[in-house]
DRENNUTOR-761374 format. One record per residue: x, y, z of N, C-alpha, C, CB in turn; residue in one letter; residue number from 0. Coordinates in nm, 2 decimals, always signed. Atoms other than C-alpha are relative to their C-alpha. Glycine has a CB too. Layout:
N
+--------+--------+--------+--------+--------+--------+--------+--------+--------+--------+--------+--------+------+-----+
|   n.px |   n.py |   n.pz |  ca.px |  ca.py |  ca.pz |   c.px |   c.py |   c.pz |  cb.px |  cb.py |  cb.pz | type | seq |
+--------+--------+--------+--------+--------+--------+--------+--------+--------+--------+--------+--------+------+-----+
|      X |      Y |      Z |      X |      Y |      Z |      X |      Y |      Z |      X |      Y |      Z |    A | NUM |
...
+--------+--------+--------+--------+--------+--------+--------+--------+--------+--------+--------+--------+------+-----+
This chain:
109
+--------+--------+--------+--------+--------+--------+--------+--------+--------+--------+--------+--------+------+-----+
|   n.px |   n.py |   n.pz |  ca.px |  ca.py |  ca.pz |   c.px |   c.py |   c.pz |  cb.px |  cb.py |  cb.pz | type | seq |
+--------+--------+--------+--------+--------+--------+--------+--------+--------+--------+--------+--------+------+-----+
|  +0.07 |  -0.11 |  +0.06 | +12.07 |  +6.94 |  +7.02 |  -0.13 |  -0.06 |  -0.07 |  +0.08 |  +0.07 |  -0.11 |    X |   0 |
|  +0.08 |  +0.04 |  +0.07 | +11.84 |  +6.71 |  +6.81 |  -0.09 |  -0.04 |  +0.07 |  +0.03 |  -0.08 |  -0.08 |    X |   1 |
|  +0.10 |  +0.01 |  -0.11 | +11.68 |  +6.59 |  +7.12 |  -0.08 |  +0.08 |  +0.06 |  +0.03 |  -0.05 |  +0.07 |    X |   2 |
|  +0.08 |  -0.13 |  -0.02 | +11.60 |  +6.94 |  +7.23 |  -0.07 |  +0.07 |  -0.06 |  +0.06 |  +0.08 |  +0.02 |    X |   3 |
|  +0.10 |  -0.02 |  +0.06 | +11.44 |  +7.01 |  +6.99 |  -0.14 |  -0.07 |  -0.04 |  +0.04 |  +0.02 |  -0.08 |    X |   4 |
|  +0.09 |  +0.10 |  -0.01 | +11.27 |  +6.71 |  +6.95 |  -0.13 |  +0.01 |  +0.18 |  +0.12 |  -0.15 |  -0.01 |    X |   5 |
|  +0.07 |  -0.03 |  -0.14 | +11.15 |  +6.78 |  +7.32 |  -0.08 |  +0.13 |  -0.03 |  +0.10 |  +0.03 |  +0.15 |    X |   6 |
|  +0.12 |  -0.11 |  -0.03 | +11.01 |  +7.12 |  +7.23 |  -0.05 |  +0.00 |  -0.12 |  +0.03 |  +0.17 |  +0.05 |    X |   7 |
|  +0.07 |  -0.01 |  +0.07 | +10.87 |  +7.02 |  +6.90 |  -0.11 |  -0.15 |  +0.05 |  +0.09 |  +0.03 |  -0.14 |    X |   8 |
|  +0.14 |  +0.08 |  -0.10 | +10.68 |  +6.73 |  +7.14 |  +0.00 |  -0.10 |  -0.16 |  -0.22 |  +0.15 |  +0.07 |    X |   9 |
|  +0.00 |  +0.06 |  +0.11 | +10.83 |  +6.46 |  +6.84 |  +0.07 |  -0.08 |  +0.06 |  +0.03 |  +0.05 |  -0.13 |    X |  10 |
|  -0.02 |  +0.14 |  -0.05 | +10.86 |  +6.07 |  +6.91 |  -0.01 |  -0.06 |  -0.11 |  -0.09 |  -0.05 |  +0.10 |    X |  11 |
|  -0.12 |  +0.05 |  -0.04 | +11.02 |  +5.85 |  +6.81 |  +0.07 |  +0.04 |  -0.07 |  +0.02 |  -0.11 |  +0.02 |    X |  12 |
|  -0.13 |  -0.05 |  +0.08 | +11.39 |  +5.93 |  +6.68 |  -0.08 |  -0.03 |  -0.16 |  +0.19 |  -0.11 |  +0.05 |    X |  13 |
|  -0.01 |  +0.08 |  +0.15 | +11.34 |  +5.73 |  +6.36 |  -0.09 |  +0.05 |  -0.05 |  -0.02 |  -0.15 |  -0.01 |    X |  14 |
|  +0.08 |  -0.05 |  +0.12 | +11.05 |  +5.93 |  +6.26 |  +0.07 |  +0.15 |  -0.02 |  -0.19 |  +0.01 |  +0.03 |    X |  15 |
|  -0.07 |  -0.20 |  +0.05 | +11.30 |  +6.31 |  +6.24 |  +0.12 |  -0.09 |  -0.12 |  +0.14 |  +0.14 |  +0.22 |    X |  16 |
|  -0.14 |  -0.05 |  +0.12 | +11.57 |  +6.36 |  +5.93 |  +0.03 |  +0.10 |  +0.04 |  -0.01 |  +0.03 |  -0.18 |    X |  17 |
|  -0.09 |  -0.11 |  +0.01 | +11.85 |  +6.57 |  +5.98 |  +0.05 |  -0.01 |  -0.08 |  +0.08 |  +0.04 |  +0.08 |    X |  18 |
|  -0.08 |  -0.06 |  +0.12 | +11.97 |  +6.75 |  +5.72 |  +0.10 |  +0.08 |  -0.04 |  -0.05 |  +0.04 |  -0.05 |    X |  19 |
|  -0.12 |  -0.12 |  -0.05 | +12.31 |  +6.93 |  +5.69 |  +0.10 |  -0.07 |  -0.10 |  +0.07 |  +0.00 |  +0.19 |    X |  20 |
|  -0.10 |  -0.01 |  +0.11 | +12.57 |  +7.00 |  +5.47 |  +0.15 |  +0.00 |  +0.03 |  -0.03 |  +0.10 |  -0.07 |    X |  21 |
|  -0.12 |  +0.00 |  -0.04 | +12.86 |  +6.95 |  +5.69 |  +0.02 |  -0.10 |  +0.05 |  +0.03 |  +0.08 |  +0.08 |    X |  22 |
|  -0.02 |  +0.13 |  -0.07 | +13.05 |  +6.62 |  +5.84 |  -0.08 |  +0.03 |  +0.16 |  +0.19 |  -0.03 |  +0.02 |    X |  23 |
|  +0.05 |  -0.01 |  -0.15 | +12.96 |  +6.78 |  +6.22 |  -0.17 |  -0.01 |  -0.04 |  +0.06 |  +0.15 |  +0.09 |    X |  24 |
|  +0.15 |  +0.01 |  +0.01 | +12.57 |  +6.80 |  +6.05 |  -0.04 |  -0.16 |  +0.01 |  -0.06 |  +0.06 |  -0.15 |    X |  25 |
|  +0.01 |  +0.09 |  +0.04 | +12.60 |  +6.45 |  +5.95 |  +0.03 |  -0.09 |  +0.15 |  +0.07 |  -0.01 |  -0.12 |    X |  26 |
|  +0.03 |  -0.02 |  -0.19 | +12.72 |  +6.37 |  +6.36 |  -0.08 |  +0.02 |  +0.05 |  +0.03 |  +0.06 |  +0.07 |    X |  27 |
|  +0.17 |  -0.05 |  -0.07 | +12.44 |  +6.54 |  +6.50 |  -0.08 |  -0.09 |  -0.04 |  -0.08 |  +0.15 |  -0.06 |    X |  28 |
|  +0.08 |  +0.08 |  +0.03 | +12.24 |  +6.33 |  +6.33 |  -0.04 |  -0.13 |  +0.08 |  +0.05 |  -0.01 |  -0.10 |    X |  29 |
|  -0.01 |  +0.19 |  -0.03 | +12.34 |  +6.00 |  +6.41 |  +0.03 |  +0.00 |  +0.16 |  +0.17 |  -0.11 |  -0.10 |    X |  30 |
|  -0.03 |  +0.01 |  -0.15 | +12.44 |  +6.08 |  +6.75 |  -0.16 |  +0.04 |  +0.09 |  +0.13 |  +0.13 |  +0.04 |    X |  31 |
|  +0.12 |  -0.03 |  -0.02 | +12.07 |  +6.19 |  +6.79 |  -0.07 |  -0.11 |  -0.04 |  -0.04 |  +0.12 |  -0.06 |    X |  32 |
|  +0.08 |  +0.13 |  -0.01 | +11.99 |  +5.85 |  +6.67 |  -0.14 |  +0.01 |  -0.12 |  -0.06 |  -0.02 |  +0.17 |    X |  33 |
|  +0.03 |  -0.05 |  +0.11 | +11.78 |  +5.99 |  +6.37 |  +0.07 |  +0.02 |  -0.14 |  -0.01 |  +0.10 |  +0.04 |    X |  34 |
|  -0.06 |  +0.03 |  +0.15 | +11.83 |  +5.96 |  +5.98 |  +0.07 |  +0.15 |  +0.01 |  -0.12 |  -0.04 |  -0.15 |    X |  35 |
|  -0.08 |  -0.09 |  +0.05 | +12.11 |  +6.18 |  +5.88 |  +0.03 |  -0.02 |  -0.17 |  +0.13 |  -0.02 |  +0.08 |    X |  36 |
|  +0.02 |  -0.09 |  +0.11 | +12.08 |  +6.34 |  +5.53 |  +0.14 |  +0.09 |  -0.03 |  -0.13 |  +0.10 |  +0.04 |    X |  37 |
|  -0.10 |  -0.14 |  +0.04 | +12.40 |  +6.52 |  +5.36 |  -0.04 |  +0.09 |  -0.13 |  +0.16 |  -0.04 |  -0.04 |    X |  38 |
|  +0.02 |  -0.11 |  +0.09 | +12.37 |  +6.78 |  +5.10 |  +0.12 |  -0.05 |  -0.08 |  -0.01 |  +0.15 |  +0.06 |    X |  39 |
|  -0.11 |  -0.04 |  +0.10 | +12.66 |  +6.77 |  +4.84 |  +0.03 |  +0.12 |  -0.04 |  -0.01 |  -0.06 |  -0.10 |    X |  40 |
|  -0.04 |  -0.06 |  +0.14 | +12.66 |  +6.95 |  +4.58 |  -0.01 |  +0.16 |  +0.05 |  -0.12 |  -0.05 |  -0.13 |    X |  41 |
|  +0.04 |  -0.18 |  -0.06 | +12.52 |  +7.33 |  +4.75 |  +0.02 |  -0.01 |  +0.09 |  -0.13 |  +0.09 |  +0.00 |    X |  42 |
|  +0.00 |  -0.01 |  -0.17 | +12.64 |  +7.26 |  +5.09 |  +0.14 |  +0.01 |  +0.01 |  -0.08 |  -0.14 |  +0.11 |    X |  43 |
|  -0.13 |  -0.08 |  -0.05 | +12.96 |  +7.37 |  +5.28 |  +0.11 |  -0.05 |  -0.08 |  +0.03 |  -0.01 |  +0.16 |    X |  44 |
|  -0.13 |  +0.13 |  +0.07 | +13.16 |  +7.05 |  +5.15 |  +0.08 |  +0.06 |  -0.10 |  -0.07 |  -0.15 |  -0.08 |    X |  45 |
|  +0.00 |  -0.01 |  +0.19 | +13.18 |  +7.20 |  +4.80 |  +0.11 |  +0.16 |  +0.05 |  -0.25 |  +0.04 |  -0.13 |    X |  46 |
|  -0.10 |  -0.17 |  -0.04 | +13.31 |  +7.56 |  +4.98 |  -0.09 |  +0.10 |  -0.13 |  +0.25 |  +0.00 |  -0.04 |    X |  47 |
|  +0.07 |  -0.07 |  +0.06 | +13.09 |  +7.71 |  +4.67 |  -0.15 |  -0.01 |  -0.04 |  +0.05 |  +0.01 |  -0.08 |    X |  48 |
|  +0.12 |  -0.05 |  +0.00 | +12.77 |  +7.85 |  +4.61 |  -0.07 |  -0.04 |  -0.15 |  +0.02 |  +0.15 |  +0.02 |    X |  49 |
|  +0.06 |  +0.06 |  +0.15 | +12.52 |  +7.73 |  +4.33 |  +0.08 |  +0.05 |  -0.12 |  -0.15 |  +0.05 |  -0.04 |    X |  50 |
|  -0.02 |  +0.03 |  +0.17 | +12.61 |  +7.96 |  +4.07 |  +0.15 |  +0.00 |  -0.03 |  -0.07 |  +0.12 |  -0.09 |    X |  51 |
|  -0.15 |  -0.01 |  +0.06 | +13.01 |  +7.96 |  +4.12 |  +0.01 |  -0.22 |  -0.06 |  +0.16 |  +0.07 |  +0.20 |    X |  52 |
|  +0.02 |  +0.17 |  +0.02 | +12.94 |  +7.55 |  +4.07 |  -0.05 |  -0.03 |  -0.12 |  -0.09 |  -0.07 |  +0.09 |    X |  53 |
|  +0.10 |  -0.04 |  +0.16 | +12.70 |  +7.63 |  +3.74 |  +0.13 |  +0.08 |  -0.09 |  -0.17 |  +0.16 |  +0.04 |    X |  54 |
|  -0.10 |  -0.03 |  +0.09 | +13.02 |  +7.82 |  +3.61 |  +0.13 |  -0.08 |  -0.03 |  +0.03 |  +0.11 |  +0.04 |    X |  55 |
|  -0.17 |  +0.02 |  -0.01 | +13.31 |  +7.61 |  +3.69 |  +0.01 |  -0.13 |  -0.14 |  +0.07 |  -0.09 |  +0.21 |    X |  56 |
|  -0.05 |  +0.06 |  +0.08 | +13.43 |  +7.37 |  +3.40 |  -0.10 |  -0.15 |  +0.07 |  +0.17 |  +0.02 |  +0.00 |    X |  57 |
|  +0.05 |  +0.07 |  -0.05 | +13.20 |  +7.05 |  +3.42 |  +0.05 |  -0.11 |  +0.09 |  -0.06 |  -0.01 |  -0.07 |    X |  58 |
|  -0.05 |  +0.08 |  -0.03 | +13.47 |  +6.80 |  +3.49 |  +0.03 |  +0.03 |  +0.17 |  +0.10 |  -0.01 |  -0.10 |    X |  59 |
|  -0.04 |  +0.02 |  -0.11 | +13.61 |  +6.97 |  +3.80 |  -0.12 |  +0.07 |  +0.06 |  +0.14 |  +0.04 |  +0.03 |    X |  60 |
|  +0.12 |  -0.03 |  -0.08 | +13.27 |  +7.07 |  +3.92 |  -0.07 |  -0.15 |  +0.06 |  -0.12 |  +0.08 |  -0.09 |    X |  61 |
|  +0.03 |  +0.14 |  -0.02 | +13.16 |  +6.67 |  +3.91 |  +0.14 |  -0.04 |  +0.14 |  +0.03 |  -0.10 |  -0.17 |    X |  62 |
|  -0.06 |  +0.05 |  -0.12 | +13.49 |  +6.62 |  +4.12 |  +0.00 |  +0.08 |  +0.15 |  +0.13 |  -0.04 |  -0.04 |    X |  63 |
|  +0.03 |  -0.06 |  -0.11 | +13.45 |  +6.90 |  +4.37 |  -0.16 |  -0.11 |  +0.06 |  -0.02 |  +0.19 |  -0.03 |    X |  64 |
|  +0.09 |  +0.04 |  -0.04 | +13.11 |  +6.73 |  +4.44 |  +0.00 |  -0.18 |  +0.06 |  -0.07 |  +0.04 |  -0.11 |    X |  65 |
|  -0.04 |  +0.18 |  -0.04 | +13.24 |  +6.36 |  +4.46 |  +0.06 |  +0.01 |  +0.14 |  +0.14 |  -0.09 |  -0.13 |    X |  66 |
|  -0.09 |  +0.04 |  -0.10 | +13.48 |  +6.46 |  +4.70 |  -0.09 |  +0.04 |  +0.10 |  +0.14 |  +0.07 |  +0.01 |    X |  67 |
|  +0.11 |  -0.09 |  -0.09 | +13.18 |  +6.68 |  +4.91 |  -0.05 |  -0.14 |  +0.02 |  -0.12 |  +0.14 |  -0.06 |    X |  68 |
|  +0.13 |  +0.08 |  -0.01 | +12.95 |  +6.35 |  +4.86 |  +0.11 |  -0.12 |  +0.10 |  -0.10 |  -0.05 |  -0.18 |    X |  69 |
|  -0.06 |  +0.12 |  -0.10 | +13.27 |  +6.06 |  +5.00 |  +0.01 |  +0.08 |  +0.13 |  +0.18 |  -0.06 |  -0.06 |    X |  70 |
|  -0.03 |  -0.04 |  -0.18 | +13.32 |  +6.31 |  +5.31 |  -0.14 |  -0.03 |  +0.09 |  +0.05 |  +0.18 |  +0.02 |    X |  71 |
|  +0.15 |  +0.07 |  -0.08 | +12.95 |  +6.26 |  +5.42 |  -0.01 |  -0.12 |  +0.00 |  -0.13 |  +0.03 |  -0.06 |    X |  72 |
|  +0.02 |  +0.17 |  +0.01 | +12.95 |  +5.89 |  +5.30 |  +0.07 |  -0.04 |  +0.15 |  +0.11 |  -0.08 |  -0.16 |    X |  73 |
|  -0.08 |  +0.03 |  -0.09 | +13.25 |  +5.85 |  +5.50 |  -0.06 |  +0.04 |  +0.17 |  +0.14 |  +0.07 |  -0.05 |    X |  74 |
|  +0.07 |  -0.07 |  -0.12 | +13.06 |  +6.06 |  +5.79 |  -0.06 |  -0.09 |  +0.06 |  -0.10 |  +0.11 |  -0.02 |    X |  75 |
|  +0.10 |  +0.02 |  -0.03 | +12.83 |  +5.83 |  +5.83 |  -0.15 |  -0.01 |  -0.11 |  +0.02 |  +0.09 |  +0.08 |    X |  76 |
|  +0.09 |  -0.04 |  +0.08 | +12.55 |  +5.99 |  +5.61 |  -0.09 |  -0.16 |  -0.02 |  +0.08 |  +0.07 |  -0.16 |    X |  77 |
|  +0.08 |  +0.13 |  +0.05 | +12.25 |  +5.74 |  +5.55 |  -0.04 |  +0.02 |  -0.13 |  -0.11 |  -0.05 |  +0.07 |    X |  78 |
|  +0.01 |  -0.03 |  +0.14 | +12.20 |  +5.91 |  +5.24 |  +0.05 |  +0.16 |  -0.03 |  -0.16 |  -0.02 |  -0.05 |    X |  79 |
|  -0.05 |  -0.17 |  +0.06 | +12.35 |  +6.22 |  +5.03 |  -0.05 |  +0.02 |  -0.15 |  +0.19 |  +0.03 |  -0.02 |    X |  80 |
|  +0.03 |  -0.01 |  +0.13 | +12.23 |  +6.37 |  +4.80 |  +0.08 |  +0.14 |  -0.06 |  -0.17 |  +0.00 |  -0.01 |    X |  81 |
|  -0.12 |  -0.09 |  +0.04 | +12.36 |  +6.65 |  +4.56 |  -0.11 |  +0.18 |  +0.05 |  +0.05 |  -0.03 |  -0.23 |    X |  82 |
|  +0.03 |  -0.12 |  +0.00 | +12.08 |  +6.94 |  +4.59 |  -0.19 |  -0.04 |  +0.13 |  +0.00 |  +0.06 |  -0.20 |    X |  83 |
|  +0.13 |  +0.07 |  -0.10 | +11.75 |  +6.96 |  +4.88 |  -0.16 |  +0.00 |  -0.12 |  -0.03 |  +0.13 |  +0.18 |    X |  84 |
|  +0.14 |  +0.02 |  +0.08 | +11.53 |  +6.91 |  +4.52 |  -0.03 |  -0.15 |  +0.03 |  +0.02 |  +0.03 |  -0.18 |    X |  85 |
|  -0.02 |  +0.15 |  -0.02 | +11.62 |  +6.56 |  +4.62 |  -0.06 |  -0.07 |  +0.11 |  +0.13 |  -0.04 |  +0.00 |    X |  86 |
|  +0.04 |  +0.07 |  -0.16 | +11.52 |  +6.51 |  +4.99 |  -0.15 |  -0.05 |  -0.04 |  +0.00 |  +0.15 |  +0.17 |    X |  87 |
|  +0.15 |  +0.07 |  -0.08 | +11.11 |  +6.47 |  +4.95 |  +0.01 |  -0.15 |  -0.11 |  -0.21 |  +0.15 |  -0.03 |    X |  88 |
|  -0.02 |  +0.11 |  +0.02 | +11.23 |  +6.15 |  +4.76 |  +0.10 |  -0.08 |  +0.06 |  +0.02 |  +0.00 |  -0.10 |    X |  89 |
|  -0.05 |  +0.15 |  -0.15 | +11.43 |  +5.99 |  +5.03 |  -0.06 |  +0.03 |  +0.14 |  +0.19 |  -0.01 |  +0.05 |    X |  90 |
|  +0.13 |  +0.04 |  -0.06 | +11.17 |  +6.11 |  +5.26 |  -0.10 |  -0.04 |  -0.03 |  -0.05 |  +0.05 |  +0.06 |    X |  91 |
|  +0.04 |  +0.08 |  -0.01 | +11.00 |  +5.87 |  +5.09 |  +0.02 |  -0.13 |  -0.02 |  -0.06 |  +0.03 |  -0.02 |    X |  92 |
|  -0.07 |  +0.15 |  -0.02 | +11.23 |  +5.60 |  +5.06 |  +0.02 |  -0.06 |  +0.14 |  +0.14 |  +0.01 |  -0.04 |    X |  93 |
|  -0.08 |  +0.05 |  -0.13 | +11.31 |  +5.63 |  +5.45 |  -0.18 |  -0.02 |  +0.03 |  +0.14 |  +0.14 |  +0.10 |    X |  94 |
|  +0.15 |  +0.04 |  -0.04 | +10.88 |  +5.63 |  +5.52 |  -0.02 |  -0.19 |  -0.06 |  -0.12 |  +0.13 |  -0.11 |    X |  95 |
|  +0.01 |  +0.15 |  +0.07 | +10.94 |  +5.27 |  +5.30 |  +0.03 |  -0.07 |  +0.10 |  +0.08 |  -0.03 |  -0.12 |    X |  96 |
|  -0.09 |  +0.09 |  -0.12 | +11.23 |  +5.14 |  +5.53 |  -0.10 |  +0.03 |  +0.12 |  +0.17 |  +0.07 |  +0.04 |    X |  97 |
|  +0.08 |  +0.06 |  -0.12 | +10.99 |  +5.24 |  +5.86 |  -0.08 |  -0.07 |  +0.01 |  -0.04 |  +0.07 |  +0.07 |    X |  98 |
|  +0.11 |  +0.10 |  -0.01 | +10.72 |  +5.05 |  +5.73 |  +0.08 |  -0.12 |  +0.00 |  -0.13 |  -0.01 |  -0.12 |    X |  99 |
|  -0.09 |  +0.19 |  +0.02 | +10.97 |  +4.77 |  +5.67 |  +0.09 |  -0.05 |  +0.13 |  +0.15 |  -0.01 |  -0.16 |    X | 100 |
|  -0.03 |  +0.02 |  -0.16 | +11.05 |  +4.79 |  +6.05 |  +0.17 |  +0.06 |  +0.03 |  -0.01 |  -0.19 |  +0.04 |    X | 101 |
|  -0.13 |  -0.04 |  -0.06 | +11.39 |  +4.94 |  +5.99 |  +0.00 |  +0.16 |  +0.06 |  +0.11 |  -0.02 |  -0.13 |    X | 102 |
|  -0.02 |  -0.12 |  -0.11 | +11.54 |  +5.23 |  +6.19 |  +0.15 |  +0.05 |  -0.08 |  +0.01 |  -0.05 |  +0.21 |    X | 103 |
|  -0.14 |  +0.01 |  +0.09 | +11.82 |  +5.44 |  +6.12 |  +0.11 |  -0.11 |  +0.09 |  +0.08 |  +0.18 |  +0.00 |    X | 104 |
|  -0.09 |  +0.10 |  -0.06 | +12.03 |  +5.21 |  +6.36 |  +0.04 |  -0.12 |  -0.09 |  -0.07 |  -0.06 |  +0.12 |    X | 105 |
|  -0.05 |  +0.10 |  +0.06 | +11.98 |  +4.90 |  +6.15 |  -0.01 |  +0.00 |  -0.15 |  -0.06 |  -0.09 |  +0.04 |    X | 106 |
|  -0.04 |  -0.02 |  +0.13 | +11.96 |  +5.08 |  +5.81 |  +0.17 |  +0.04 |  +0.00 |  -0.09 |  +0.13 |  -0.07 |    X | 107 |
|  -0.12 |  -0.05 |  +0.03 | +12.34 |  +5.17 |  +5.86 |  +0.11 |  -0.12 |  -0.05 |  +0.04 |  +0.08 |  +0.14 |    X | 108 |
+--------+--------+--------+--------+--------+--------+--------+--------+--------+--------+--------+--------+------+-----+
């Protein structure tokens, strides 16, 4: 899928796309596309709730619903997770650092 798109958005090479997804199979896609994979935590499926049931729940077990969301992407794979997408345009520009520094996602993993 990442490549098909990549074909009709006419975008070369892998290592310059992020996928971004909030599920273990998002975090697959990714890497199987050979492209940085990005999880979501904290507002993405992992969690099973929605910002503001997460904004209400008791802080302790809102921290561990989120831990457990953030080791299942770790474990995925994930080259990076973060908790909310206020976070991504700072690891797209951590991951613009690593391509100048010749790495890829291949040998960032």
């Amino acid at each position: 899928m990442v490549h098909r798109i990549m074909e009709l958005l006419d975008i070369y090479p892998p290592e310059a796309v992020v996928n971004v997804g909030d599920t273990v199979v998002d975090i697959h896609t990714g890497l199987n596309g050979g492209v940085w994979s990005v999880g979501v935590a904290a507002t993405g499926n992992e969690t099973g709730l929605g910002r503001k049931e997460l904004e209400e729940m008791e802080p302790a077990r809102r921290e561990a619903k989120i831990a457990t969301a953030r080791s299942r992407l770790i474990q995925a794979g994930a080259h990076f997770v973060i908790d909310t997408m206020a976070e991504l345009p700072g690891i797209i520009d951590t991951i613009n650092g690593l391509l100048k520094q010749g790495k890829s996602p291949y040998s960032h993993c």
